[in-house]
N, C-alpha and C positions, 0 to 999 in steps of 0.2 A: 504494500500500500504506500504510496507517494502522497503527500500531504500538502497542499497550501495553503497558503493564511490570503484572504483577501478583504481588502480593506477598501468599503465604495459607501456613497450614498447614493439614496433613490433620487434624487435630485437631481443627480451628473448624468449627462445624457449618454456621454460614455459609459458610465457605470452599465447602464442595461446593453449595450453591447459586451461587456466585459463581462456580464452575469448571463447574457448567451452563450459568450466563448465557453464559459465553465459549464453551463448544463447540457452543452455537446458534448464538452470532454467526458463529463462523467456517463452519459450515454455511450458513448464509444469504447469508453475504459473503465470498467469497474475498479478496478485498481486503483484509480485517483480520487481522493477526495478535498473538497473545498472547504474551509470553516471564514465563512464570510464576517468581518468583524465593521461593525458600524462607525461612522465616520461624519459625522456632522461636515460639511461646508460650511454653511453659516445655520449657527445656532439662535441668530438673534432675526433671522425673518420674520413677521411681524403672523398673527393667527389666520388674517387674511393672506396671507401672500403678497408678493412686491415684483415688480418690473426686473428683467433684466438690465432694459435698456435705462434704467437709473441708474448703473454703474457700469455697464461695458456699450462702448459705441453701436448702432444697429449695424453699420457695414460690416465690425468684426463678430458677431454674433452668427448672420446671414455668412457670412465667410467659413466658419467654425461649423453649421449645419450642414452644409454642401458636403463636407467629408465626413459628417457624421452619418447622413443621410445617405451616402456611400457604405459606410464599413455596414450600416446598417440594415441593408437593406440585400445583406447577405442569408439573414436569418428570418426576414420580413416585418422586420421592426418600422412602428409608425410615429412620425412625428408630426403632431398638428400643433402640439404644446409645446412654442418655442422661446418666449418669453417671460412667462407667467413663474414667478419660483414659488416653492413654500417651504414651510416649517417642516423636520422630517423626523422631528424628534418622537413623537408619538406612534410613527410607522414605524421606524431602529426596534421600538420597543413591542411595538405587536408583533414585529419580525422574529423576535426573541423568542416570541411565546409560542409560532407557528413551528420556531427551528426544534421546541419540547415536541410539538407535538407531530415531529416524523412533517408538516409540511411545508420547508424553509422554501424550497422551487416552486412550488404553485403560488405561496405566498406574496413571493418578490415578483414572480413573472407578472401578477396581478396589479402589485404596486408600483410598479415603472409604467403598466400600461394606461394604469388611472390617472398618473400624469401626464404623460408626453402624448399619448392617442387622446385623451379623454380631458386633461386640463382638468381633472377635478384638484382640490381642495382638500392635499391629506394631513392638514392640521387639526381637521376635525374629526373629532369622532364615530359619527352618521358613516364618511367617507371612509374610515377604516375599518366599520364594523363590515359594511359594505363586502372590504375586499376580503377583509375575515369571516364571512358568509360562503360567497362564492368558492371558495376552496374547504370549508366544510368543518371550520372553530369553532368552538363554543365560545361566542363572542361576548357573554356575560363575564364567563371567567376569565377570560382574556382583559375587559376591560376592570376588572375587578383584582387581576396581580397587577397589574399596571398600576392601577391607581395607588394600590397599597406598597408601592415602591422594589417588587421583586429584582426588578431589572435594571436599581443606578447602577448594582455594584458592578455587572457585565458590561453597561454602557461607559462606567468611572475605569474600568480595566481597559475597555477596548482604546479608551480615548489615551490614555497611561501607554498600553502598545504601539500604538500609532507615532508619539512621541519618540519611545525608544526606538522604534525604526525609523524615523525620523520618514515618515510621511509627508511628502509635500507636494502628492499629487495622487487623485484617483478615476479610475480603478488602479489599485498595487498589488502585484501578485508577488508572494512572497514561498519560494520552494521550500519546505525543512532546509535542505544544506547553506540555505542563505541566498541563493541566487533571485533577484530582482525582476520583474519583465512590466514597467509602463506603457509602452508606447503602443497601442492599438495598430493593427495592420488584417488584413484579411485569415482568413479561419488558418490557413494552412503555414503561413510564416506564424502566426502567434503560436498554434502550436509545436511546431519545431523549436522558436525562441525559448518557452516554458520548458519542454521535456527533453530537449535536446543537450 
């Protein structure tokens, strides 16, 4: 078994390319596994959501989609949602709760799509019970270890690791022997980059 640690938010548009890459890999290779650790971008986005284009120019944003909309559209990923950010804090942590309950890959696959296809609003509640329906949680208890705080200490860890590997960009794939792989490229050079 070959182990990576990967470090994304649902918010990075790359991240859901990068969280394809990995649920191919692990389709193709039982042998590999991923332990996705959450990763705040910005923690301070407001409940409603904020602009992108309040802090990055529209021509480099439009520039920055074009090859997103490339690597992505190897896996059939859809982006309508391309300015709109939110708060992801609440999703990290229902994420937690689906990775207990055996469904970490329907969960996420659901919550990248609720943004970028769908522009919903995953700072709220409604919007994450939503995605924790759809893949088959028990969304009461779910909202209910959340709220009783089960998951700072994994979010205060994950944030702690990210530090010591000194993250400062995601998706980061991180091999057991230490070796690194950021840079997105199509299916079959990222994976020769990772496993090779």
């Amino acid at each position: 078994m070959t182990n990576f640690k990967v470090f994304s938010d649902f918010a990075c548009p790359f991240c859901y390319i990068g969280f394809s890459i990995a649920r191919k890999l692990t389709e193709e290779n039982p042998d590999i596994q991923f332990d996705f650790y959450p990763y705040e971008l910005d923690i301070d986005v407001p409940e409603g959501g904020s602009s992108l284009e309040s802090s990055i120019p529209k021509e480099q944003i439009e520039m920055s989609y074009r090859r997103i909309e490339c690597l992505g559209s190897e896996y059939g990923l859809v982006y309508k949602n391309k300015i709109k950010k939110f708060n992801t804090g609440l999703l990290h942590r229902a994420a937690l709760y689906a990775k207990e309950a055996g469904k970490f890959y329907e969960f996420a696959s659901e919550a990248f799509n609720a943004i970028f296809a769908d522009g919903k609003n995953v700072a709220l509640k409604e919007v994450v019970n939503d995605i924790g329906l759809k893949v088959g949680l028990n969304i009461q208890e779910m909202m209910m270890v959340i709220e009783d705080g089960n998951f700072e200490e994994a979010m205060e860890e994950a944030r702690e690791l990210g530090v010591a590997y000194g993250i400062e960009s995601v998706p980061t794939f991180i091999r057991e022997d230490g070796k690194r792989v950021t840079l997105l490229k199509d299916y079959e050079k990222f994976k020769r980059d990772l496993i090779d």
